[in-house]
C-alpha positions in Angstrom: 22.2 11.2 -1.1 19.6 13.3 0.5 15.9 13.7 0.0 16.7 17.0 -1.9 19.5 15.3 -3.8 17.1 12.1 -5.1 14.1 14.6 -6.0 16.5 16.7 -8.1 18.3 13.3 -9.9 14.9 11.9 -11.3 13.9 16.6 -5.7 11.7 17.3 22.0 10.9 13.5 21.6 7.5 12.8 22.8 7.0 8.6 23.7 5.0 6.5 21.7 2.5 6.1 24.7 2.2 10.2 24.2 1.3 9.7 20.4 -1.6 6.7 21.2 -3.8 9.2 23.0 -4.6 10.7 20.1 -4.9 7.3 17.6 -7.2 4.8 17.7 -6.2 2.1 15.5 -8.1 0.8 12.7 -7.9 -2.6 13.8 -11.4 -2.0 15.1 -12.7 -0.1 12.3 -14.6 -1.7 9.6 -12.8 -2.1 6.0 -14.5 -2.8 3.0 -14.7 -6.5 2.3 -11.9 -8.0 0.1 -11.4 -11.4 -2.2 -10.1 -13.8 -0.5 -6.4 -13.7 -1.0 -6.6 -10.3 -2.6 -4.9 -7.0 -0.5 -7.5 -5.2 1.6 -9.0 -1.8 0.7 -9.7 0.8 3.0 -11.9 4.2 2.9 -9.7 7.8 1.5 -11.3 9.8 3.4 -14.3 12.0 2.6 -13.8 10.8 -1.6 -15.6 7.6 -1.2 -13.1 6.1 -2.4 -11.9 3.2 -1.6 -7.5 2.4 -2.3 -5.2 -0.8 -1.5 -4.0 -0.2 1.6 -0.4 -0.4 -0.2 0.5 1.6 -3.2 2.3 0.8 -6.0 5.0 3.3 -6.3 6.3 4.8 -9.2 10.1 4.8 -8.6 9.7 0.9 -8.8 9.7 1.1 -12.3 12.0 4.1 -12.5 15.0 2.7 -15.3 13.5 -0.9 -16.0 12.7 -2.4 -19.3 9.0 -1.6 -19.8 8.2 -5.2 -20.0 9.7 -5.8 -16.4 6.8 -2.4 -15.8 4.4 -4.2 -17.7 5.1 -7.3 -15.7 5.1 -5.4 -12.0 2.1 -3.5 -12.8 -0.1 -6.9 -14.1 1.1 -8.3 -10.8 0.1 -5.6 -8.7 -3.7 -5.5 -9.8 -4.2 -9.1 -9.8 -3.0 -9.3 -6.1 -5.7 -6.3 -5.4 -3.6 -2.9 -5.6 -6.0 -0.4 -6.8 -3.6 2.7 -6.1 -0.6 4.2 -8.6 1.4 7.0 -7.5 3.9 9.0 -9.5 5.6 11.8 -10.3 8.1 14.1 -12.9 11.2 13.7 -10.5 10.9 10.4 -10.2 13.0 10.3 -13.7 11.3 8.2 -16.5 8.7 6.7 -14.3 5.6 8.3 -15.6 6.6 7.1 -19.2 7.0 3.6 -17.6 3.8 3.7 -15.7 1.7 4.8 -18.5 1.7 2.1 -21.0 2.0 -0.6 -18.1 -1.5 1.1 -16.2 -2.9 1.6 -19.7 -5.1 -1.8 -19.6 -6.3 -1.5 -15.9 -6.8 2.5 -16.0 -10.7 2.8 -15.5 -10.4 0.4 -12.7 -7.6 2.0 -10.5 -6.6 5.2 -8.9 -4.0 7.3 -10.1 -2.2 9.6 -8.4 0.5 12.1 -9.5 2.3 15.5 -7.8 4.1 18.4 -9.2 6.5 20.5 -7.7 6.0 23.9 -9.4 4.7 26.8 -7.5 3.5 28.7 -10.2 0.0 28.3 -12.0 1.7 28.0 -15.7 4.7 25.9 -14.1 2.4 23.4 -12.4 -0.6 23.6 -15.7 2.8 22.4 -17.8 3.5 19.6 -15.0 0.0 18.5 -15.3 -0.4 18.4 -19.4 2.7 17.0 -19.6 2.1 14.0 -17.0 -1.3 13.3 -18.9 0.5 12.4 -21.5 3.3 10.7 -20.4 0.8 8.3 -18.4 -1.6 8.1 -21.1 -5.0 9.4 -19.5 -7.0 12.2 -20.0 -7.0 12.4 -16.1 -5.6 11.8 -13.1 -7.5 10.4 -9.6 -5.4 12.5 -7.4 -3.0 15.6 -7.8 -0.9 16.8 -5.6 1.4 19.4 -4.5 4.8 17.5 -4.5 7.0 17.8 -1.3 6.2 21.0 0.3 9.2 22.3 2.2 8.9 25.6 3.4 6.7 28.2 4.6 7.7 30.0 0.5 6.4 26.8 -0.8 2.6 27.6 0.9 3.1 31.2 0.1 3.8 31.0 -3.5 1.0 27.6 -3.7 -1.7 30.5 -3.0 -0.8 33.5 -3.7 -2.1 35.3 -6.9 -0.5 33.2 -9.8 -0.1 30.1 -7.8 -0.7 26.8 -8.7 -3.7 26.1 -6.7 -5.3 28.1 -9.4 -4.0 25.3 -11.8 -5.2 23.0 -9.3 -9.2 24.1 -9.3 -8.9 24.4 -12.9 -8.3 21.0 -13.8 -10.6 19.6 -11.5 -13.1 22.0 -12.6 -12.3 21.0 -16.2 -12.1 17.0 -15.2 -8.1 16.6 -15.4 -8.5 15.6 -11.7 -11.0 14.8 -9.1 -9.3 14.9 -5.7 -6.5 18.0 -4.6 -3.9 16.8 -1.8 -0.5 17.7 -0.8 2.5 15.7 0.5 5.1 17.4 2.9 8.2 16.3 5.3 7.1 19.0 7.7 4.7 19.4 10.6 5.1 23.1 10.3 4.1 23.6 6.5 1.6 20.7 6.4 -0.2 22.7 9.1 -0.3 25.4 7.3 -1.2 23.7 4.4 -4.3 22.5 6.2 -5.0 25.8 7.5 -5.3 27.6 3.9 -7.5 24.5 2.0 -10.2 21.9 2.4 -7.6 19.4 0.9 -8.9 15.8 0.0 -5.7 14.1 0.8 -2.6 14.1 3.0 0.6 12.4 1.7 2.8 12.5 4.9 5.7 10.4 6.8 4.5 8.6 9.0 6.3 5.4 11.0 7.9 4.2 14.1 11.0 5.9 14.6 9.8 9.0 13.3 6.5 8.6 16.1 8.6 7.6 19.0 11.3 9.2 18.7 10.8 12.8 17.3 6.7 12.6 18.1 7.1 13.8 14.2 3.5 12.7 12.7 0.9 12.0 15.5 -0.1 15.5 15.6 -0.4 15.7 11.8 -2.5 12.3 11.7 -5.3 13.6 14.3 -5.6 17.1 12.2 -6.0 15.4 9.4 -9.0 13.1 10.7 -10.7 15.9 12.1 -10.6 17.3 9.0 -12.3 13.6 7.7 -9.2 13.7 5.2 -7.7 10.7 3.0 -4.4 9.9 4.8 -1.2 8.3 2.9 1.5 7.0 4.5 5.1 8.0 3.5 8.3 6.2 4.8 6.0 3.3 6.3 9.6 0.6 5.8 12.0 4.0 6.7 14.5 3.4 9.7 16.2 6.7 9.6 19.4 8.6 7.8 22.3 6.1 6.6 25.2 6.1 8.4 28.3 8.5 6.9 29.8 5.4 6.1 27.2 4.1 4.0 25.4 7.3 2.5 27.1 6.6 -0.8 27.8 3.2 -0.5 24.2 0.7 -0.3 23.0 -1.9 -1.9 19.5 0.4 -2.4 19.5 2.9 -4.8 16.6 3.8 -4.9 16.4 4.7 -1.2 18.0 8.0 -0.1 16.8 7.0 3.7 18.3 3.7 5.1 15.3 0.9 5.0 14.2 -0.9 7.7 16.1 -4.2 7.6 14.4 -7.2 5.4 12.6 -9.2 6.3 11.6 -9.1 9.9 11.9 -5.1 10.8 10.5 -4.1 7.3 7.3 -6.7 8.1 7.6 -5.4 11.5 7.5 -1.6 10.5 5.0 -1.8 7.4 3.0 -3.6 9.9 3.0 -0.7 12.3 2.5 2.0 9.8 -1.2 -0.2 8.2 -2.0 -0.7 12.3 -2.8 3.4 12.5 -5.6 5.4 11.2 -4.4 5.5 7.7 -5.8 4.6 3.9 -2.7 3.0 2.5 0.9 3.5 2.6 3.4 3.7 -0.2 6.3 1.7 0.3 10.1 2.4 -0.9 11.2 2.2 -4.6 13.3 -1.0 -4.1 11.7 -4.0 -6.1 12.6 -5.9 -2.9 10.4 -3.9 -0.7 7.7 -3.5 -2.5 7.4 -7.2 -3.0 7.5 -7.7 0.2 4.8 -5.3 1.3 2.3 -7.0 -1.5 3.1 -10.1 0.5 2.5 -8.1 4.2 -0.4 -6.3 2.7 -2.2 -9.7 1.5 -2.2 -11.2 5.0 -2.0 -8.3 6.9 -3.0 -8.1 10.6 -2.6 -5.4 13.0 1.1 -5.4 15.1 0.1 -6.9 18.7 1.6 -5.4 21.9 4.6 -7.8 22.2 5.5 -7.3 19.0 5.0 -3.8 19.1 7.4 -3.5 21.6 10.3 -5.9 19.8 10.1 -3.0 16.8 10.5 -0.1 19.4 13.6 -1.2 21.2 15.0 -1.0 17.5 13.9 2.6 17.2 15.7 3.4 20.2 18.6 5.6 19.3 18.0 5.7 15.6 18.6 9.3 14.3 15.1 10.4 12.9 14.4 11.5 9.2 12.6 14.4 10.2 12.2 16.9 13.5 9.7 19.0 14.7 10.6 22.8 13.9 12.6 22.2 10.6 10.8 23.6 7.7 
């Protein structure tokens, strides 16, 4: 199952040494102070905000028992996650999430995406959401997935749903605008055409050392002083043939980096660049294991480092430069 396929159900390699030139870690950046114990929090950007460095994902609670949501969500705030994200394809999460967030709403950041185009398709999306997570607003909205150069097109041209977009947070439905996208090409355009708040992107080893897919797209975006989100942070790349329809992770359309070690290794990787906070996979068993990565997280070290690159070496990327 593809990227496409698991959206619809529920939508020249540069080295690694090339990519540090233009990212400075935030190991040596200051973080806002956390409990002891708790998951850290950094900075989103130019919102003064501050989110979890890991996210609580929607899809986790994607066709559970809303007690098991109820249960997950409780969890998740009392370790310190302060950032929810969801969305319409990712089947009946949003009327999971909702009564689960319900009780810790005013104190955490909510993010949700739509993928219409259109300014009634995407004002329906938004209305509809609210309801189904049971706010009168969300933190963040986004423009889900944006694929191809039609996508931007339609996003701003007259009727588009960047009209729905200012609207709402004109009106209060939203206070930040961001966009995700699995393409250099269209998130630069993106970036060209708006003054967004966020960026939603892929961003991990494989994809950084062996496609040089993301390094470029990180250092626009903190020109820019933008929120960055990390997508794919526990990816490893396609699954094999033999496997594509056949895993034990359903929830996964990518093949995960392997548990324990590699995912530590990889989530590790992902928190040790310039970003906010990353949003791990779907699978219970992942994101458990990046509450526990997130609580006592340190930056990778150069030995390590290079143990997780000699496992990117070879590995067939998710993504490639030039295919929007």
């Amino acid at each position: 199952m593809d990227r496409r396929d698991f959206l619809k159900r529920g939508t020249a390699a540069a080295g690694l040494a090339a990519s540090h030139k233009v990212i400075q870690p935030l190991a040596n950046a200051a973080e806002p102070a956390a409990p002891a114990g708790s998951i850290p929090k950094r900075r989103l950007g130019k919102t003064g905000v501050d989110l979890s460095i890991i996210a609580l994902g929607g899809i986790v609670v994607t066709d559970t028992e809303q007690s098991f949501a109820n249960n997950i969500v409780a969890e998740a705030h009392d370790r310190g996650i302060n950032y929810f994200d969801v969305a319409p394809e990712y089947g009946n999460a949003q009327e999971k999430l909702g009564p689960a967030l319900q009780p810790y709403r005013q104190r955490s950041f909510l993010a949700c995406k739509t993928l219409m185009r259109d300014k009634d398709g995407a004002a329906k999306d938004l209305e509809d959401s609210l309801g189904k997570l049971r706010t009168d607003h969300v933190d963040l909205y986004q423009f889900h997935a944006v694929t191809t150069k039609e996508d931007v097109e339609k996003i701003f041209g007259p009727g588009g749903a960047m009209e729905t977009f200012q609207a709402a947070r004109k009106a209060g439905k939203t206070r930040f605008i961001g966009f995700s996208a699995h393409s250099v090409e269209n998130a630069f355009a993106m970036l060209d055409r708006y003054d967004f708040d966020t960026i939603l992107f892929p961003m991990n080893f494989v994809l950084f050392s062996q496609a040089n897919f993301g390094p470029q797209v990180l250092a626009r975006a903190r020109e820019k002083n933008m929120g960055i989100l990390a997508l794919k942070a526990m990816a490893k790349g396609a699954w094999p043939k033999a496997k594509k329809e056949d895993h034990p992770f359903s929830k996964c359309w990518y093949e995960p980096a392997a548990l324990p070690a590699e995912a530590t290794l990889a989530l590790r990787w992902t928190l040790s660049q310039p970003v906010t906070a990353a949003v791990p996979p779907g699978e219970e068993k992942y994101f458990r294991l990046a509450m526990d990565v997130a609580q006592k997280f340190q930056p990778l070290q150069a030995e390590e480092e290079k143990t997780l690159m000699t496992r990117a070496t070879g590995v067939e990327p998710l993504f490639h430069l030039g295919t929007a």
